[in-house]
C-alpha positions in Angstrom: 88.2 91.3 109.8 86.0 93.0 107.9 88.1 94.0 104.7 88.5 90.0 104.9 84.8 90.2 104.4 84.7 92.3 101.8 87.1 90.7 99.4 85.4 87.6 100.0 82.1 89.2 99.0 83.7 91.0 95.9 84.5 87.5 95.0 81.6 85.9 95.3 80.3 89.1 93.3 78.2 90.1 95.9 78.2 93.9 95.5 75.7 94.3 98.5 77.9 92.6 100.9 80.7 93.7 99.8 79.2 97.9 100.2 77.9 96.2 103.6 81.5 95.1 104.7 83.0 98.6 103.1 80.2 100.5 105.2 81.3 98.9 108.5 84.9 99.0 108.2 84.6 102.7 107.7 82.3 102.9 110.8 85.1 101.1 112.7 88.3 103.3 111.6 85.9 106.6 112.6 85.1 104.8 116.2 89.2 104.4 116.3 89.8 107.9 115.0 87.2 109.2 117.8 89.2 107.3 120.3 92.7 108.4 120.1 93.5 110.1 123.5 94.1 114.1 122.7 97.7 114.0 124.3 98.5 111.2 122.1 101.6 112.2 121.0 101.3 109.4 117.7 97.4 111.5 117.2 98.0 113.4 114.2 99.5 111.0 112.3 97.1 108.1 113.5 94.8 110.6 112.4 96.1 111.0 109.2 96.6 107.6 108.3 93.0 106.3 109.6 91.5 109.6 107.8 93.3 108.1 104.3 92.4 104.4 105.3 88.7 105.4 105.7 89.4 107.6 101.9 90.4 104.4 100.6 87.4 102.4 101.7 85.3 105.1 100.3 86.4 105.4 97.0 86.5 101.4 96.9 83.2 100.6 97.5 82.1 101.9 93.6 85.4 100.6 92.3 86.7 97.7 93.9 90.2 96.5 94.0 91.5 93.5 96.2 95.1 94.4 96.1 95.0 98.0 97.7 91.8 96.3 100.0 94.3 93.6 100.9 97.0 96.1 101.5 95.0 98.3 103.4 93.9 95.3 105.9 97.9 94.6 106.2 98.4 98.2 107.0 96.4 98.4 109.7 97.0 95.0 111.6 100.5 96.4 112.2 99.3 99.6 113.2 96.9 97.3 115.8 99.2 95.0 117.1 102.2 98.0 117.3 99.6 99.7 119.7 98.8 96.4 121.5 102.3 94.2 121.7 101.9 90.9 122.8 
Protein backbone atom coordinates (compact mmCIF):
# COMPACT_ATOMS: atom_id res chain seq x y z
CA UNK A 1 0.00 0.00 0.00
CA UNK A 2 1.23 3.13 -0.29
CA UNK A 3 1.32 4.42 3.40
CA UNK A 4 3.52 1.11 3.45
CA UNK A 5 5.63 3.05 1.08
CA UNK A 6 5.88 5.96 2.81
CA UNK A 7 7.01 4.72 6.19
CA UNK A 8 9.49 2.83 4.52
CA UNK A 9 10.79 5.99 2.75
CA UNK A 10 10.60 8.03 6.05
CA UNK A 11 12.92 5.35 7.18
CA UNK A 12 15.25 5.32 4.79
CA UNK A 13 15.07 9.21 5.22
CA UNK A 14 14.04 9.82 1.98
CA UNK A 15 11.86 12.86 2.27
CA UNK A 16 11.12 12.94 -1.57
CA UNK A 17 9.67 9.57 -1.59
CA UNK A 18 8.16 9.74 1.27
CA UNK A 19 6.10 13.45 -0.02
CA UNK A 20 5.84 11.14 -3.28
CA UNK A 21 4.07 8.16 -1.46
CA UNK A 22 1.99 11.02 0.85
CA UNK A 23 1.06 12.72 -2.57
CA UNK A 24 -0.43 9.48 -4.05
CA UNK A 25 -2.16 8.17 -1.18
CA UNK A 26 -4.13 11.35 -1.02
CA UNK A 27 -4.87 11.09 -4.79
CA UNK A 28 -6.31 7.62 -4.03
CA UNK A 29 -8.68 8.47 -0.95
CA UNK A 30 -10.11 11.57 -3.24
CA UNK A 31 -10.63 8.88 -6.31
CA UNK A 32 -12.52 6.75 -3.34
CA UNK A 33 -14.31 9.76 -2.01
CA UNK A 34 -15.37 10.71 -5.74
CA UNK A 35 -16.65 7.21 -6.01
CA UNK A 36 -19.07 6.56 -3.29
CA UNK A 37 -22.54 6.02 -4.91
CA UNK A 38 -24.90 9.18 -3.90
CA UNK A 39 -27.64 6.79 -2.28
CA UNK A 40 -24.93 5.32 -0.26
CA UNK A 41 -26.51 5.24 2.76
CA UNK A 42 -22.71 4.74 4.73
CA UNK A 43 -21.73 8.28 2.24
CA UNK A 44 -21.50 10.82 4.70
CA UNK A 45 -19.64 9.15 7.01
CA UNK A 46 -17.34 7.46 4.40
CA UNK A 47 -17.07 10.87 3.54
CA UNK A 48 -16.04 12.08 6.66
CA UNK A 49 -13.72 9.58 7.58
CA UNK A 50 -11.72 9.62 3.98
CA UNK A 51 -12.04 13.64 4.12
CA UNK A 52 -9.94 13.28 7.82
CA UNK A 53 -7.77 10.35 6.40
CA UNK A 54 -6.79 12.57 3.42
CA UNK A 55 -6.24 15.70 6.52
CA UNK A 56 -3.98 13.38 8.11
CA UNK A 57 -1.84 12.60 5.12
CA UNK A 58 -1.69 16.28 4.55
CA UNK A 59 -0.54 17.52 7.63
CA UNK A 60 2.08 14.44 7.63
CA UNK A 61 3.85 14.97 4.81
CA UNK A 62 5.87 18.24 6.67
CA UNK A 63 5.70 16.40 9.94
CA UNK A 64 6.02 12.86 9.80
CA UNK A 65 4.93 10.32 12.26
CA UNK A 66 4.88 6.46 11.68
CA UNK A 67 2.51 5.65 14.37
CA UNK A 68 -0.64 7.77 13.30
CA UNK A 69 0.75 6.73 9.41
CA UNK A 70 0.60 3.15 10.57
CA UNK A 71 -2.70 3.66 12.21
CA UNK A 72 -4.13 5.36 9.49
CA UNK A 73 -3.15 2.42 6.94
CA UNK A 74 -4.91 -0.07 9.68
CA UNK A 75 -7.93 2.12 9.54
CA UNK A 76 -8.61 1.99 6.23
CA UNK A 77 -7.87 -1.75 5.34
CA UNK A 78 -10.93 -2.52 7.59
CA UNK A 79 -12.85 0.09 6.08
CA UNK A 80 -11.70 -1.88 2.47
CA UNK A 81 -12.16 -5.26 3.28
CA UNK A 82 -15.76 -4.35 5.44
CA UNK A 83 -16.86 -2.99 1.94
CA UNK A 84 -15.41 -6.04 0.08
CA UNK A 85 -15.91 -9.36 2.45
CA UNK A 86 -14.30 -12.28 1.30
Amino acid sequence: MTLEKAIAADRRRDIAGRADALTRAAGLILALRRGIAPDNPLRPALLTFLGAAAAEIGGDVARFEEGRMRALRDDLRDVLAAAHPD
